[in-house]
C-alpha positions as CSV (number, residue, x, y, z in Angstrom):
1,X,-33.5,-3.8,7.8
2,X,-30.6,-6.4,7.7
3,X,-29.3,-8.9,5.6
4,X,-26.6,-11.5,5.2
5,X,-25.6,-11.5,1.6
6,X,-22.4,-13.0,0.0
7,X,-20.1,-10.1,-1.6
8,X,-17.2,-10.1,-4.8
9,X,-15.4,-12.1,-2.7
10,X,-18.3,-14.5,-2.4
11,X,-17.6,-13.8,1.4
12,X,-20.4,-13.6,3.8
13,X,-21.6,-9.6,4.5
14,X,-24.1,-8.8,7.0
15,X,-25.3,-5.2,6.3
16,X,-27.9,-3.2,7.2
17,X,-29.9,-1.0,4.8
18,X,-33.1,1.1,4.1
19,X,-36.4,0.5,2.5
20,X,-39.3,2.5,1.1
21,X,-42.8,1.8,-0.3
22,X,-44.5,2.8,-3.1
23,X,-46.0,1.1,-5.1
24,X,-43.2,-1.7,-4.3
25,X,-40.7,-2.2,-1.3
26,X,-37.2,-0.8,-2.9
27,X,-34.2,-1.1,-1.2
28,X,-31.1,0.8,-1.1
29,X,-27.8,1.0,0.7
30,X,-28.0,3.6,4.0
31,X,-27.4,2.8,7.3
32,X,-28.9,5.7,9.2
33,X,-26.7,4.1,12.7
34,X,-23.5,3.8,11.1
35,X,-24.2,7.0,8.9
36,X,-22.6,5.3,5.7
37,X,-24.3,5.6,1.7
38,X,-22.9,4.3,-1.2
39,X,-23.8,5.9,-4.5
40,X,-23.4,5.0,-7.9
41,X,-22.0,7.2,-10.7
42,X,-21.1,7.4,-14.2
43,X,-19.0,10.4,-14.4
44,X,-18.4,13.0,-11.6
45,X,-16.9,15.6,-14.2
46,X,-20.7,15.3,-15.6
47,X,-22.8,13.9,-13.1
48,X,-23.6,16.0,-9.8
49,X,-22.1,14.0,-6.5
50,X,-23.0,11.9,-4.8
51,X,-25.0,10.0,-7.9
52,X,-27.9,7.8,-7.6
53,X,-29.1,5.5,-5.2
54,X,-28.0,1.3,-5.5
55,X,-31.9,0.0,-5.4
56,X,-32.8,-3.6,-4.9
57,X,-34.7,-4.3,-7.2
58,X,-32.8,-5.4,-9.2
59,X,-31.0,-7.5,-7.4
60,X,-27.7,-5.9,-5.1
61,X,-24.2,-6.8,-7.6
62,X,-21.2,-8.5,-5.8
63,X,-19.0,-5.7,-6.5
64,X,-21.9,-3.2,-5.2
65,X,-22.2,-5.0,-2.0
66,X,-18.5,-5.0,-1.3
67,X,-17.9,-1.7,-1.6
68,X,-21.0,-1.1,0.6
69,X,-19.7,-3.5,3.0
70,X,-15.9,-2.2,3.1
71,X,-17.6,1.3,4.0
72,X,-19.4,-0.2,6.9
73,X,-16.4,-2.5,8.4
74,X,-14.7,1.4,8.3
75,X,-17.4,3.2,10.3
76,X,-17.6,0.1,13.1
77,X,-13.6,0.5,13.3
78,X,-13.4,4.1,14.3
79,X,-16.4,3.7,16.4
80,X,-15.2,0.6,18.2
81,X,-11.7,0.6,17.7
82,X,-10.6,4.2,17.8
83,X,-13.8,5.6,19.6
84,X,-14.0,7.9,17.1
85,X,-17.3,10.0,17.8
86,X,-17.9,12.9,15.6
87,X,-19.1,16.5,17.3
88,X,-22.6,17.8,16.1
89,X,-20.7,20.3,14.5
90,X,-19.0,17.7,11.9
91,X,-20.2,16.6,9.0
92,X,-18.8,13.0,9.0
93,X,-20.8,10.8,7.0
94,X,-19.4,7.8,6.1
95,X,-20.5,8.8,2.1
96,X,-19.0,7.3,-1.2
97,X,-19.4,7.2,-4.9
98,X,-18.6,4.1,-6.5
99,X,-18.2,3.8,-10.3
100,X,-19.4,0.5,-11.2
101,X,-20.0,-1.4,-14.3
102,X,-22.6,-3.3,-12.6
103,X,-24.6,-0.1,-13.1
104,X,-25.3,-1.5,-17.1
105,X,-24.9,1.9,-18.3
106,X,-21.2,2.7,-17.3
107,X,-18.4,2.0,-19.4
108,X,-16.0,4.1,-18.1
109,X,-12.4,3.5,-17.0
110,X,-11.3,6.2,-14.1
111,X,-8.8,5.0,-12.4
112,X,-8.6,7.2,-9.4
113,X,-9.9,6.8,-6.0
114,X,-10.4,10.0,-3.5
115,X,-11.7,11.9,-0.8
116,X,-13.2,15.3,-1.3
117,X,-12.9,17.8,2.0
118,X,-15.0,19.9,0.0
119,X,-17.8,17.7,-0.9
120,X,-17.0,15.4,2.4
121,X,-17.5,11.9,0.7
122,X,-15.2,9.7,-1.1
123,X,-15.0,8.4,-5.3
124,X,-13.9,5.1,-5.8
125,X,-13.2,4.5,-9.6
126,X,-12.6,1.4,-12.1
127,X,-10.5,-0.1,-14.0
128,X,-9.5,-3.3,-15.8
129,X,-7.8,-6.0,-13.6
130,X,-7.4,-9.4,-15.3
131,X,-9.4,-8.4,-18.3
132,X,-12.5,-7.2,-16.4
133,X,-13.8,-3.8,-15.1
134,X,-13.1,-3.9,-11.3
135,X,-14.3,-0.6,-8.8
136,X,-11.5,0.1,-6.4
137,X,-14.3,0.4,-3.5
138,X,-14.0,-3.8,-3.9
139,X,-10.5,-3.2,-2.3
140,X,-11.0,-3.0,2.1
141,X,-7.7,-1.8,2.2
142,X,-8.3,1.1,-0.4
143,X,-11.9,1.9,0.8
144,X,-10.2,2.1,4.3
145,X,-7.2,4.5,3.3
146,X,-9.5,7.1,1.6
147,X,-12.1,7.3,4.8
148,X,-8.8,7.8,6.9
149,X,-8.3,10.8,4.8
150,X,-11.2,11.8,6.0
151,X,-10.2,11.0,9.5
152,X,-7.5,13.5,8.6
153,X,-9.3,15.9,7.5
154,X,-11.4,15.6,10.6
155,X,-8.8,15.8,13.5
156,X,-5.5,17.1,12.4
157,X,-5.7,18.4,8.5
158,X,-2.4,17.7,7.4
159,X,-1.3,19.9,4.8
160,X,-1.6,18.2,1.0
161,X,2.3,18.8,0.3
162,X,5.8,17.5,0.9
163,X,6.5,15.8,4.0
164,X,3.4,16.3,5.7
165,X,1.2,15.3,2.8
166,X,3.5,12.1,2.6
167,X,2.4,11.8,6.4
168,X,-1.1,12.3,5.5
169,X,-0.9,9.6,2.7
170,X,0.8,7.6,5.1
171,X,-1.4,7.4,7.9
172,X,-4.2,6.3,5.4
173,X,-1.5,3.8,4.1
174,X,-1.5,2.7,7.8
175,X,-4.9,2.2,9.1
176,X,-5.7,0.5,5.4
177,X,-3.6,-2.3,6.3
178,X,-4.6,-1.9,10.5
179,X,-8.7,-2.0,8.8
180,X,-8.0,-4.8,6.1
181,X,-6.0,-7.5,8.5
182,X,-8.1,-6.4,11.5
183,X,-9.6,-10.4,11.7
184,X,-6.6,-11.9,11.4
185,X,-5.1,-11.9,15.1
186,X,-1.7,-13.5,13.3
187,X,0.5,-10.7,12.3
188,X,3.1,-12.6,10.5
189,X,0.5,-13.6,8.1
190,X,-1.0,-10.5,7.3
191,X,-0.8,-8.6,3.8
192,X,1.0,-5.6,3.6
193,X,-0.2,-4.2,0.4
194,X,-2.4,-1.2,-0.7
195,X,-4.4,-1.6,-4.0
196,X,-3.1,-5.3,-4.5
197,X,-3.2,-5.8,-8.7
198,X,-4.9,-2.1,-9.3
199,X,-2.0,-0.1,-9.8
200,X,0.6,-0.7,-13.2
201,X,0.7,-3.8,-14.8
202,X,-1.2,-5.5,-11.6
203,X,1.3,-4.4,-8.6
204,X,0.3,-2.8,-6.0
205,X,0.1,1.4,-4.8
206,X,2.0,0.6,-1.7
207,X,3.4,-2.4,-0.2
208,X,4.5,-1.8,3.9
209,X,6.5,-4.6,4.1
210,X,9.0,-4.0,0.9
211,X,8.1,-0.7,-0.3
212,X,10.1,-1.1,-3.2
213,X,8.3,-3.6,-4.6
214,X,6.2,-0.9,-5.7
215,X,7.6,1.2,-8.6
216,X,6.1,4.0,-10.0
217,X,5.9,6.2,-13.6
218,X,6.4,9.6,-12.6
219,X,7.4,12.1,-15.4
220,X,10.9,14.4,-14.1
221,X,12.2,16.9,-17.0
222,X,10.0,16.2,-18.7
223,X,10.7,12.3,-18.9
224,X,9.0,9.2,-17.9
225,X,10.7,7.6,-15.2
226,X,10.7,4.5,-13.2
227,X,10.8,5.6,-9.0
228,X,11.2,2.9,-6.6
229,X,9.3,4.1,-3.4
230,X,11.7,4.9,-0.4
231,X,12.5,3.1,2.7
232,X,14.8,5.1,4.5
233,X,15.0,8.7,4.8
234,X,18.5,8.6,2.9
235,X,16.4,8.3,-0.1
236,X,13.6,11.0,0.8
237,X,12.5,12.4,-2.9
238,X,13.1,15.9,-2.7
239,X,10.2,16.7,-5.3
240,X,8.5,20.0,-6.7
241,X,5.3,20.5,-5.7
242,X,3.7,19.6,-9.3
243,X,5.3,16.7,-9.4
244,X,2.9,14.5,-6.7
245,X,2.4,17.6,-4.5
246,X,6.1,17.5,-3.6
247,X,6.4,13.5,-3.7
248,X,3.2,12.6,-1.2
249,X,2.4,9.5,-2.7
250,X,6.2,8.1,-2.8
251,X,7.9,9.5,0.4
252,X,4.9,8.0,2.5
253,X,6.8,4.9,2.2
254,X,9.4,5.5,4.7
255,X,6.6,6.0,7.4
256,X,5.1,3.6,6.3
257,X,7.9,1.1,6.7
258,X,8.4,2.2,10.4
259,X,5.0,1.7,11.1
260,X,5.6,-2.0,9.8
261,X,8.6,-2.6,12.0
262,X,7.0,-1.5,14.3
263,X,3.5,-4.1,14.1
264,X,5.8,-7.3,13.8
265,X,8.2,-6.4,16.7
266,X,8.7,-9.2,18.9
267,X,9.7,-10.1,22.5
268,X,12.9,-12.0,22.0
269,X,12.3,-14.1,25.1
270,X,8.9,-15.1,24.1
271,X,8.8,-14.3,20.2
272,X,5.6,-13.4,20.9
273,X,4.7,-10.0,19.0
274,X,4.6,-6.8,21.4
275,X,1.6,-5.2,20.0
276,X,-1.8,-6.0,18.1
277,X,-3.8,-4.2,15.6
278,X,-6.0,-2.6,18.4
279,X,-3.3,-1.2,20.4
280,X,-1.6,0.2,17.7
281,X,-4.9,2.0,15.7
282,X,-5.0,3.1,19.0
283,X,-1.6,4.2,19.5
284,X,-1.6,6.2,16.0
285,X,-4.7,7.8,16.2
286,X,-3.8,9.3,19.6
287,X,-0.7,10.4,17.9
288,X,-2.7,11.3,14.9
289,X,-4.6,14.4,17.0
290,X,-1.4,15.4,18.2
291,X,0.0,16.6,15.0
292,X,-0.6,19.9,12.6
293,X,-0.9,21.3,10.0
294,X,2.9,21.5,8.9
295,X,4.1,18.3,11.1
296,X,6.4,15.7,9.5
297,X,7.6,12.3,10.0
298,X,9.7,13.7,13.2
299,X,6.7,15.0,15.0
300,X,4.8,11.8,14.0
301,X,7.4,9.7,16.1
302,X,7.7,12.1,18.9
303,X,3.8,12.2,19.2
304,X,4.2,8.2,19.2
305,X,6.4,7.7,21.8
306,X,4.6,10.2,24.0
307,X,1.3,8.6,23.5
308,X,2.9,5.3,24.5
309,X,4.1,6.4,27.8
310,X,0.8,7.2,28.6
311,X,-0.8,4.3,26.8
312,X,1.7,1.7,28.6
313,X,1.9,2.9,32.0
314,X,-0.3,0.5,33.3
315,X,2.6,-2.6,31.9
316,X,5.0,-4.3,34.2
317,X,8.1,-2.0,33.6
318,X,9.6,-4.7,31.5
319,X,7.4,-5.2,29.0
320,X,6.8,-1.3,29.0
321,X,10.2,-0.4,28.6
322,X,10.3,-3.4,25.8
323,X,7.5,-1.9,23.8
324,X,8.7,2.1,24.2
325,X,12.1,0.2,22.8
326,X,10.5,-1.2,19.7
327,X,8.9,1.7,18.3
328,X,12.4,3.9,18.6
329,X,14.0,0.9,16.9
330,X,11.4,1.3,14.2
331,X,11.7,4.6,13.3
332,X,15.6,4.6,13.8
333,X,15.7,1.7,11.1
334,X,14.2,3.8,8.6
335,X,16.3,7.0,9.7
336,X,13.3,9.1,11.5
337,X,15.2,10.1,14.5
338,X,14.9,12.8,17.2
């Protein structure tokens, strides 16, 4: 079944979904082609995963739909876009848990958002943005980091820690933004921002264009403390690993910033940008198989660069040559060099 509904953004969403009879139609969000269902939960410390179907009747919430919606826009990308196809062997259900107020029974403020390997699904939390309970799952760009962590998890399985934990997080960071501006064909007005107005006191988790923007509490010695989020490897946070896993969540912003240079580089004869948000999901997620276990931001530009060669071969040598040109400029700027 299909239907075109509008979401939290009072945006129009045309989704597909199941339906059963018994003694009424009930509807509920699965689509079998996609593979994607959205669950609701109260508490997954108390309630068993993935939660409870989001029937219609009643009627489908705004935030419900969105985070529905946001899953679905996900699956089509890596399908479409990355021609993602998972093996029979893979379990790669596009399958999340939302935690929703809209539920009437679920009061609870978690603010966390997540992908389980384990369970192979995602949680998406709440919390209180501008006075109201708000699921993170409303969020493209958020819904879109944590199923790239199950991209990860999929292809390459970065390990959770230091450097290539901050790669993991950064690649999600990445394909986030790629998913959430994908519409928009003009790069110079895109948003560069992860988690817009969830994280403290309404900034956001990440911010591509100016990561430090972004500050974060982290406790060192015992002490709260302010840390801006890196741009250059200069500043690399040499962290223990139970302080963020060995810094994941703030080093991924020097990555991160090269991957921004790198999507508004421009052809100085034209100023017209080299690359669009196609080529370049493209471009990473070739790159993105390449890597292992242990690799770091090094291996993540060499696998680049090689995949470009390959990817541009078919350009006049100019414009090849112009594009290979760009990306080492973008990872030299933030001080990822060979």
């Amino acid at each position: 079944m299909q239907v075109t509904i509008r979401d939290y953004f009072d945006q129009e969403r045309t989704l597909c979904y199941e339906e059963v009879t018994n003694s009424e139609p009930t509807s509920y969000f699965e689509d079998t082609d996609l593979k994607v269902c959205t669950y609701y939960i109260n508490d997954y410390g108390t309630e068993a995963l993935p939660g409870r179907n989001i029937v219609n009747p009643p009627p489908w919430q705004p935030q419900s739909i969105s985070a529905y919606a946001n899953a679905c826009d996900v699956a089509v990308f890596f399908r479409e876009v990355l021609e993602y196809i998972p093996s029979h062997e893979t379990t790669a259900h596009y399958i999340s848990s939302i935690q929703c107020i809209e539920d009437q029974s679920n009061q609870n403020q978690n603010m966390d958002a997540w992908w389980s390997s384990d369970y192979q699904q995602a949680f998406f939390g709440q919390c209180q943005v501008n006075n109201q309970f708000l699921c993170f799952a409303v969020s493209q760009d958020i819904v879109a980091h944590e199923f790239t962590h199950a991209l990860t998890s999929w292809t390459t399985k970065l390990d959770y820690m230091g450097e290539s934990g901050a790669l993991d997080e950064s690649y999600a960071d990445i394909f986030g933004i790629l998913i959430a501006n994908f519409r928009n064909h003009e790069i110079g007005t895109w948003k560069w921002e992860i988690g817009n107005g969830f994280s403290n006191q309404g900034y956001a988790f990440r911010n591509l264009q100016q990561p430090d923007k972004c500050n974060s509490k982290f406790i060192i010695n015992g002490q709260p403390q302010q840390i801006n989020h890196p741009a250059h490897m200069d500043n690399f946070l040499h962290l223990s690993y139970d302080k963020d896993h060995g810094g994941v969540h703030h080093n991924c912003s020097i990555h991160n910033h090269a991957a921004y240079k790198l999507l508004i580089s421009q052809n100085n004869e034209t100023n017209e940008y080299l690359f669009d948000a196609s080529t370049v999901a493209v471009l990473f997620y070739q790159a993105l198989k390449k890597l292992g276990p242990k690799s770091g931001f090094t291996d993540s530009r060499l696998a680049i660069e090689n995949i470009a060669k390959t990817l541009f071969r078919g350009n006049p040598p100019n414009e090849k040559q112009k594009k290979l040109g760009a990306i080492a400029t973008a990872f030299d700027s933030v001080g990822i060099v060979i």
